[in-house]
N, C-alpha and C positions, 0 to 999 in steps of 0.2 A: 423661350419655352424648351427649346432642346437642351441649354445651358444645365435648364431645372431638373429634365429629366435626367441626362446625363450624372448628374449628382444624387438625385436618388437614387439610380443605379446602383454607383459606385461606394453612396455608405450603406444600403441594401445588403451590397455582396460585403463589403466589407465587416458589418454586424453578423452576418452571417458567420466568416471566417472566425470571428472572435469567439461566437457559441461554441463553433467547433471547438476550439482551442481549449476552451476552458472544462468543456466536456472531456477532451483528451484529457489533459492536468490535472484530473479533479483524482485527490487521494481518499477522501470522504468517503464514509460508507463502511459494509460492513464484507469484509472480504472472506470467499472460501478456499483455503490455501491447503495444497498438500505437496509432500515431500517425498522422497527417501533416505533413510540414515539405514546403513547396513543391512540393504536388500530387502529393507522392511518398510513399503507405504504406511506415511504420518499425515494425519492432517491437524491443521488449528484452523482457526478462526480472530481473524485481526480488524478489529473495529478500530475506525478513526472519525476523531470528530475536530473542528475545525470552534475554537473558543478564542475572541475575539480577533486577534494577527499570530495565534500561535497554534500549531496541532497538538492535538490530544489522544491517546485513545488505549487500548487493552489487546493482550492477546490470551485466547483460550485454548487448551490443549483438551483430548476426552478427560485427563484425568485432574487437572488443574485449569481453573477459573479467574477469568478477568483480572491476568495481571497486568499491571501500568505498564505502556511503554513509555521507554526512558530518551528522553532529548530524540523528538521524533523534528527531521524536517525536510521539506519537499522543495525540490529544485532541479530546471531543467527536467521535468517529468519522473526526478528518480526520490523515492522515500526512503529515508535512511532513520533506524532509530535499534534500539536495542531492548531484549528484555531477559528476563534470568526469569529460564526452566527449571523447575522442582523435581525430581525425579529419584527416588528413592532413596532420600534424605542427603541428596546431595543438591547444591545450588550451579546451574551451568547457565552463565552471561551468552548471551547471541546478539551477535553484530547482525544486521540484514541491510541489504542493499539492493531494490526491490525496484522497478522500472512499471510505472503507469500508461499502462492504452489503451484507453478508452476505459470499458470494462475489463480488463484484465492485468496481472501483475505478473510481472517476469523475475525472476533474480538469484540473489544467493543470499543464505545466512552461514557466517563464520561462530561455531561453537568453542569454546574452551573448556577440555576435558581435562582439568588438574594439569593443564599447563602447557598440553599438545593441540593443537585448533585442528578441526575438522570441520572442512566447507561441501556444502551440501549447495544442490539446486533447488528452488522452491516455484509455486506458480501456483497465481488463484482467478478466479476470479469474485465479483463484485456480485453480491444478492441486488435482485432486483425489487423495486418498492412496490407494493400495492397500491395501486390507487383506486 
């Protein structure tokens, strides 16, 4: 009997740890991110979604809407992917490199202005669902 309890215990706590886990991990969702570029707060809005073993998902700016993010993917807690901002008729790619915990995102995205990169700090967090 002890043997038995003993083991429900131990996969107990252990399913436990794994919820955690996967609650830390989880890139999914839709994120409120803001920034500064030249002593001026930016925000967007980065939704990701999870279609069958691969991520998916868009980034919004106020002025430009749901673009694809490009070759987005999640490892060791960190999301990496790219998207190219519109911005007065010019096209500027962004690298990001974004760190997941729990609900919140850490990181940097690297810009390319006509050939000079400017790395910026960024940080969101995760909207919460209704239920």
């Amino acid at each position: 009997m002890k043997a038995i309890l003993s083991m429900a215990l131990v996969l107990g706590a252990c399913g436990l740890a794994g919820a955690a886990d996967d609650k830390a991990a989880n890139p999914v969702g839709t994120w409120q991110c803001s920034y500064e570029i030249g002593e001026q707060k930016r925000t967007s809005t980065l939704t990701v979604k999870k279609e069958g073993d691969k991520f998916v998902g868009t980034m919004s700016w106020p002025d430009q809407k749901d673009e694809k993010i490009k070759d987005p993917k999640f490892k060791d807690e960190k999301l990496t992917f790219s998207a190219v901002r519109k911005f007065m008729d010019n096209e500027i790619p962004i690298d990001y490199t974004l760190t997941i915990d729990g609900d919140e995102l850490k990181g940097k995205g690297e810009a390319d202005f006509g050939g000079q990169k400017q790395e910026f700090e960024i940080e969101g967090k995760r909207e919460k669902k209704d239920k």
